[in-house]
C-alpha positions as CSV (number, residue, x, y, z in Angstrom):
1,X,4.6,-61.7,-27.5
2,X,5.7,-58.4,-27.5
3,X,6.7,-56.2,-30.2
4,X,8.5,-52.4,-29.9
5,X,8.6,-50.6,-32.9
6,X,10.8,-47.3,-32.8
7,X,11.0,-44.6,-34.7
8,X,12.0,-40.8,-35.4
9,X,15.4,-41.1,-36.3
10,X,17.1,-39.4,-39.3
11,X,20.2,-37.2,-40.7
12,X,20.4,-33.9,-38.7
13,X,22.6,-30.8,-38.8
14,X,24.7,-30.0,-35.3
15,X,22.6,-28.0,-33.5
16,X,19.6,-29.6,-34.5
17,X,16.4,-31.8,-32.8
18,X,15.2,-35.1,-33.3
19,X,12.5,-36.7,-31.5
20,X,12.2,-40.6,-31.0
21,X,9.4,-42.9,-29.9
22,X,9.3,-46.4,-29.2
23,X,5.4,-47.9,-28.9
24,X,5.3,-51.2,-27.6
25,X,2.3,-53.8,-28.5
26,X,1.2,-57.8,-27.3
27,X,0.4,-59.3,-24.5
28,X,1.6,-56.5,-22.0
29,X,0.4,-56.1,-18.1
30,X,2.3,-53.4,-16.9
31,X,5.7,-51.8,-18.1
32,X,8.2,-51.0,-15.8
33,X,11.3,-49.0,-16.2
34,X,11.9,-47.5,-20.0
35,X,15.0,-46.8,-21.2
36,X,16.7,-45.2,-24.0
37,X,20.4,-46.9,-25.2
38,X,22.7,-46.1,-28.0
39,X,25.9,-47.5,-30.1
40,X,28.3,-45.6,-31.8
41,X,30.5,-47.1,-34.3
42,X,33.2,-49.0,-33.0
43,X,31.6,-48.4,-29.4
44,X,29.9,-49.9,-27.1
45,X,26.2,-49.6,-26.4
46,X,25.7,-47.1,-23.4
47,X,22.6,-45.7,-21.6
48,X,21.2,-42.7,-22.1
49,X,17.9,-42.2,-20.5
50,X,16.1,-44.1,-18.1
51,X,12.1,-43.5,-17.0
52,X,10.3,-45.3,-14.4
53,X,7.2,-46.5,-14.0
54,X,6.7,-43.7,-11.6
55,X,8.3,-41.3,-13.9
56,X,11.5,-40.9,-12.0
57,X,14.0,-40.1,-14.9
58,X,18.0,-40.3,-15.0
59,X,20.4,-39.5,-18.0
60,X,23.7,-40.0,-18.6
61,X,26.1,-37.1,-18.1
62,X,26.7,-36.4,-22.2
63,X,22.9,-35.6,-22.4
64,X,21.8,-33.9,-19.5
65,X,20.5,-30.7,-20.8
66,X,19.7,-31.4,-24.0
67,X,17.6,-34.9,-23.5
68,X,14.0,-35.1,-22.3
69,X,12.7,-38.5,-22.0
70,X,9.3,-39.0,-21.4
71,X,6.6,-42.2,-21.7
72,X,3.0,-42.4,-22.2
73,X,1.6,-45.3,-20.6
74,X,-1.7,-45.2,-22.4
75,X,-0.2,-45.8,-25.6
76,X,2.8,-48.0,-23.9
77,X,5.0,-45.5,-25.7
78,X,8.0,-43.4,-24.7
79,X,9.9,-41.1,-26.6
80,X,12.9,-39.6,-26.7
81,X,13.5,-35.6,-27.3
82,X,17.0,-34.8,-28.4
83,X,17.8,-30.7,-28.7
84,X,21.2,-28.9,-29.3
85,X,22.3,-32.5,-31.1
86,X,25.9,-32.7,-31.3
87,X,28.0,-35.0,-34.1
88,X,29.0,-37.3,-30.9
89,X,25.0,-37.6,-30.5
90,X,25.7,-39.5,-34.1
91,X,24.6,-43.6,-33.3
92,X,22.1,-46.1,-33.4
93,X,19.4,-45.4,-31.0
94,X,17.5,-48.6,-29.3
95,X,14.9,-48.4,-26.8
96,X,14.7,-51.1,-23.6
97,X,11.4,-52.3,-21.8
98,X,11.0,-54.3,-18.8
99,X,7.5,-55.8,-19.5
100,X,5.1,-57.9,-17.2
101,X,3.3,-60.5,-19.4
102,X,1.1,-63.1,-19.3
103,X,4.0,-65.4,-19.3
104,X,6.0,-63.3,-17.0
105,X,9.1,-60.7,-17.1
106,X,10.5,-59.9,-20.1
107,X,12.9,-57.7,-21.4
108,X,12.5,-56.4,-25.1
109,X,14.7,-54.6,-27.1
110,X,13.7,-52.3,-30.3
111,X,15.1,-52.6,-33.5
112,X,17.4,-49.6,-33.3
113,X,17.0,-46.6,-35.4
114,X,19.9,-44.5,-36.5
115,X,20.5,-40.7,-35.8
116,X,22.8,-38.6,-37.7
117,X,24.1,-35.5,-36.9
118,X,26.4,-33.7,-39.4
119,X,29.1,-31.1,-38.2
């Protein structure tokens, strides 16, 4: 019932920017909090940006700085801009809705998109 498609990801020198967006579509009420995760290899998936519905943000401590996270509720989109990228930056990127549907609370994930960053 609802679909999130992401994208913006891509091989990047250190240094470098990327910017993501994930744009959600369906049967969507409201969308609450927005967040941003990621997974390294071998690792396990960690946050790295949350936005509110109000637009009350918080980022983890290896991105603060450097990370902008940002949502456009018109389009049911948020993106994710990623400056100075470093080669720990390097993993696959998913975004995380909570979404009020017709059916009720759901959580959706996005397929993941991978981001690169070469020393």
């Amino acid at each position: 019932q609802v679909q999130l498609v992401e994208s913006g990801g891509g091989l990047v020198q250190a240094g470098g920017s990327l910017r993501l967006s994930c744009a959600a579509s369906g049967s969507i009420f409201r969308i609450n909090a927005m967040d941003w995760y990621r997974q390294a290899p071998g690792k396990q998936r960690e946050l790295v940006a949350v936005i509110t519905s109000g637009g009350s943000t918080n980022y983890a401590d290896s991105v603060k700085g450097r990370f902008t996270i940002s949502r456009d509720n018109a389009k049911n989109t948020v993106y994710l801009q990623m400056n100075s990228l470093k080669p720990e930056d390097t993993a696959v990127y998913y975004c995380h809705l909570g979404v009020l549907t017709g059916v009720g609370y759901l959580e959706v994930w996005g397929q993941g998109t991978l981001v690169t960053v070469s020393s």
